[in-house]
N, C-alpha and C positions, 0 to 999 in steps of 0.2 A: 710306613713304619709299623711293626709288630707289635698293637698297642696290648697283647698280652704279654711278651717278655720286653719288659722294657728300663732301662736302669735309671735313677733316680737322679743321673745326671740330666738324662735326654726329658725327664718330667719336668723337672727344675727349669729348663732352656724354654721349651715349651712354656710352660704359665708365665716367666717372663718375657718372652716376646707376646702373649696375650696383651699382659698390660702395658706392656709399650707401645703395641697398636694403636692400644685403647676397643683393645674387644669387648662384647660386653658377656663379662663374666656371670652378671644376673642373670641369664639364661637357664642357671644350674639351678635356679632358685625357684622355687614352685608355689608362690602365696595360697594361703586356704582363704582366705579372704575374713578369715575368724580374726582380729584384732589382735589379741590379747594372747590365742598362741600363736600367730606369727612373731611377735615380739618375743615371746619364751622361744622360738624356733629360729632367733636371727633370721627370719625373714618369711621362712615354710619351711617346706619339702625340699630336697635336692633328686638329683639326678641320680638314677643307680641304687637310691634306697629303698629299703621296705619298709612299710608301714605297716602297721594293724592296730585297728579298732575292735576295742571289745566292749560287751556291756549287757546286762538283762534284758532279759526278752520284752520289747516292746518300748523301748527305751528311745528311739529312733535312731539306731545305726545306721541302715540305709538311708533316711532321712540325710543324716548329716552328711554322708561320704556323696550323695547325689547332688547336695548343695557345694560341697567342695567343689565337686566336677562342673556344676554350673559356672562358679564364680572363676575357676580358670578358664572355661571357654568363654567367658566374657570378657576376657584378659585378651584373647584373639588367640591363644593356644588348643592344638587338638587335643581331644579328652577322649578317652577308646575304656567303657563299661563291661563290663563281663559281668549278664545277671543270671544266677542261676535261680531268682527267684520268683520272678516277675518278668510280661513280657514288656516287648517299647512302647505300647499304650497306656499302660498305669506307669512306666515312668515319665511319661510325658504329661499325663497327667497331675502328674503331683507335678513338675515340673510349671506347669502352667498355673497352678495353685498357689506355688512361693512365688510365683513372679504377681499375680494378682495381689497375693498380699503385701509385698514391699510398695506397688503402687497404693490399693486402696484402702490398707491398713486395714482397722477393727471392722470396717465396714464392706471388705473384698469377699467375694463368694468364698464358700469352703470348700475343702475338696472334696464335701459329700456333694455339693451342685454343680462344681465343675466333673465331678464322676457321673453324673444325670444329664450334663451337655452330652461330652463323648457317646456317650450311650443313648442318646433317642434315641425313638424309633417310629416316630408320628408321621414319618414320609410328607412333610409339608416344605420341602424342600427349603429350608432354611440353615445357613451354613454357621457351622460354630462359631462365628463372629458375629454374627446377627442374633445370636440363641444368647449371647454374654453380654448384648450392648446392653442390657438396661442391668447391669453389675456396675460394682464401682472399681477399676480397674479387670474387668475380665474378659475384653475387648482387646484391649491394651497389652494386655501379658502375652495373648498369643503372639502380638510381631515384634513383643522381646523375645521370647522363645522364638522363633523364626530368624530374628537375629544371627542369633547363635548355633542354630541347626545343624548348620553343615559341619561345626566345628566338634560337634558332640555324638560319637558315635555309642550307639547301644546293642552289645551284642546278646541275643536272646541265648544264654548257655545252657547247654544240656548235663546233668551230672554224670551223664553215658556215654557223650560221646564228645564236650567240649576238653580236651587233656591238652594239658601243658601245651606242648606241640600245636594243637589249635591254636591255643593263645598267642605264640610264639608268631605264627605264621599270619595273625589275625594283627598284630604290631606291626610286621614289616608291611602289611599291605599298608595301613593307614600312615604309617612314618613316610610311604611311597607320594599317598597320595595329597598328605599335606607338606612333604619337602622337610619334616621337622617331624621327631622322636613325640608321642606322646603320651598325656598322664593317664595311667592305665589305673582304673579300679575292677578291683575282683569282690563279687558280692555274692557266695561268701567262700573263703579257701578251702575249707575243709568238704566240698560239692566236689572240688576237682577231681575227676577221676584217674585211679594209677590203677591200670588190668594187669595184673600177675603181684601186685604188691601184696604182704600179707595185711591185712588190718592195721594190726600193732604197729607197724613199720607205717603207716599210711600217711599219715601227719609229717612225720618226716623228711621223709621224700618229697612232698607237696612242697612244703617251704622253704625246703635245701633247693627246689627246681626252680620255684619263683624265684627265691632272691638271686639267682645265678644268672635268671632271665634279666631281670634289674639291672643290675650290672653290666650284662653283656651288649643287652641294647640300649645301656643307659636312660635310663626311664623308671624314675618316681612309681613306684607301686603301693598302692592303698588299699589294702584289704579287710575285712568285715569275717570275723575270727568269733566260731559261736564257743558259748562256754560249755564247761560241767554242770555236771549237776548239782554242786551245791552252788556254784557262780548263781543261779537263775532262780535262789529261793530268795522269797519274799523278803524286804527285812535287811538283806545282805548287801553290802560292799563287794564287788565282781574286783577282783586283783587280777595281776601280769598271770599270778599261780592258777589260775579260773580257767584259761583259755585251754579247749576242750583236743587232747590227742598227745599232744607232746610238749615235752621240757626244749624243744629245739624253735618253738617258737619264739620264745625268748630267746635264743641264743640267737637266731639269725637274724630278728627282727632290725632294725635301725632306730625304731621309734616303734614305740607301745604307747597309745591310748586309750583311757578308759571313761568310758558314759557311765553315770550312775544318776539317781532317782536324788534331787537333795534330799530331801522327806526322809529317805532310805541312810542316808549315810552320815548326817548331821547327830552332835552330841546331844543325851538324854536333856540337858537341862535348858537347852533352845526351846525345846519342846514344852519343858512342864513350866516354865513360868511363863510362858506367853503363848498361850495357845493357838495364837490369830498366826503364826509361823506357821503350824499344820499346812493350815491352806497355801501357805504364800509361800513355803519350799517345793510345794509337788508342783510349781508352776515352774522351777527350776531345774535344770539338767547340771551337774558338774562333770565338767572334761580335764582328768587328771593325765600329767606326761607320766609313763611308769617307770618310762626308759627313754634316754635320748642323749645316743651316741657324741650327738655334737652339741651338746650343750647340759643344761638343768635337768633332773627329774625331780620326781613329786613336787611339781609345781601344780596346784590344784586351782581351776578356772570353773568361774559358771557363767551360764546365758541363757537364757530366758528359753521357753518351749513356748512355740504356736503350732502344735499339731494340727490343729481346723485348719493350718495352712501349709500344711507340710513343709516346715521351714523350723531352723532355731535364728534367733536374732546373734547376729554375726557380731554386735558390740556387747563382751562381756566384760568380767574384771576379776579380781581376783577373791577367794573364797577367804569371806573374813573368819565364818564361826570354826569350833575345832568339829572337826569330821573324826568318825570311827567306823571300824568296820563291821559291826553289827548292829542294827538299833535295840536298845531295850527298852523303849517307849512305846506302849502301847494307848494309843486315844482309847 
């Protein structure tokens, strides 16, 4: 069956002989493993969507989109990375870091001593599991991440020569080799390269080609979407309007979310009568929906930051104080 032209009778017969099966439809459903918006997201991700993540610099974008991509390959699902920024030993890295911390909590090496395992260079012939055992948990995180290995592909991207078409082709091989479509993250969209596009046009093209890929090979796509220029000043609230190139990002997206600094985007009067919030909101991240096709937006969430761990805490809730989009509170 021609599942590009195809009439709304023959879709209709289809999904119900699914449930008459008893197929399982969760399939289309992609958990981030974050709580609180899967529940805002009736479950996660789906199939054939685009996503983007946006937020200031330093915020942990990558951070979060590499923890998604863990918490689905631990689901037993393949996870195919496109980094244009990093190669696969500092995301392995960090990867080995969140999993130490989930084991040994406040007390788990950081990722500045698990970035000092990797990297010896004492030739005493001592293997990274031997160099972690006297961590609390840093032992241990390597054969969860081993775990999951096989199931979690990192492709080292180039902004010259990783195009669409790479990507494309870099899908069906791993859709080949795990028997199953998988959740592809691109870190970050706008690295993609298009040879003969103009600039202006650039953005464009980029996210009309992604989401078309989406779709076509049905596969969840999560992308890391860098801002403007004013998105990335101090102080500021990063909105849907931030994300740097075109108004078409919004329009194609399926879901837009946004990271912001609490510190950064909580109201003046949090701040001026209780001062001891200073401290205790920069320890928080908020992940706002901006946009979501299948359901709520500006639903506003927060969850804790453990950077020493390269991780956010996956149990948030929902943002009690009023948020604005500039602070004018200066400590």
């Amino acid at each position: 069956m021609d599942l590009q032209l195809q009439s709304l009778t023959d879709t209709l017969d289809m999904a119900d002989h699914r449930v008459r099966m008893g197929a399982d439809n969760s399939a289309r459903v992609w958990p981030t493993g974050f709580d609180v918006l899967d529940a805002n997201l009736q479950g996660g991700f789906r199939s054939g969507d685009l996503i983007l993540i946006g937020g200031p610099q330093g915020m942990g974008k990558t951070t979060w989109v590499l923890q998604v991509a863990r918490n689905i390959a631990r689901q037993g699902r393949p996870v195919l990375y496109f980094c244009y920024e990093h190669d696969q030993t500092t995301m392995l890295i960090r990867l080995v870091a969140l999993e130490a911390g989930l084991i040994g909590g406040i007390d788990a090496p950081s990722i500045n001593r698990i970035r000092a395992t990797f990297e010896a260079n004492d030739g005493l012939g001592r293997s990274l599991s031997q160099r972690l055992s006297d961590t609390s948990g840093g032992a241990e995180a390597l054969e969860v991440v081993r775990e999951y290995s096989d199931r979690l592909t990192v492709h080292r991207s180039s902004g010259s020569k990783t195009t669409i078409e790479v990507i494309k082709e870099t899908v069906e091989a791993v859709t080949e080799k795990h028997g199953t479509a998988p959740f592809v993250c691109i870190d970050y969209l706008q690295k993609i390269p298009m040879p003969g596009v103009p600039e202006e046009e650039k953005t464009t093209e980029i996210v009309t080609q992604v989401k078309d890929m989406a779709l076509d090979h049905g596969v969840p796509t999560l992308c890391v979407v860098a801002s403007d220029k004013e998105g990335i000043q101090k102080g500021k609230r990063m909105r849907v309007n931030h994300m740097r190139g075109s108004s078409a990002l919004a329009y194609e997206a399926d879901t837009v979310l946004m990271l912001n600094n609490k510190y950064d985007v909580v109201a003046r009067h949090h701040l001026v009568f209780d001062a001891g919030n200073v401290e205790r909101y920069n320890h928080w991240a908020i992940l706002s929906i901006e946009k979501n096709r299948s359901g709520l937006t500006g639903v506003d969430m927060e969850f804790p930051k453990r950077f020493e761990q390269s991780r956010f805490e996956t149990r948030g809730r929902l943002v009690r104080e009023k948020l604005v989009d500039e602070r004018v509170f200066v400590e």
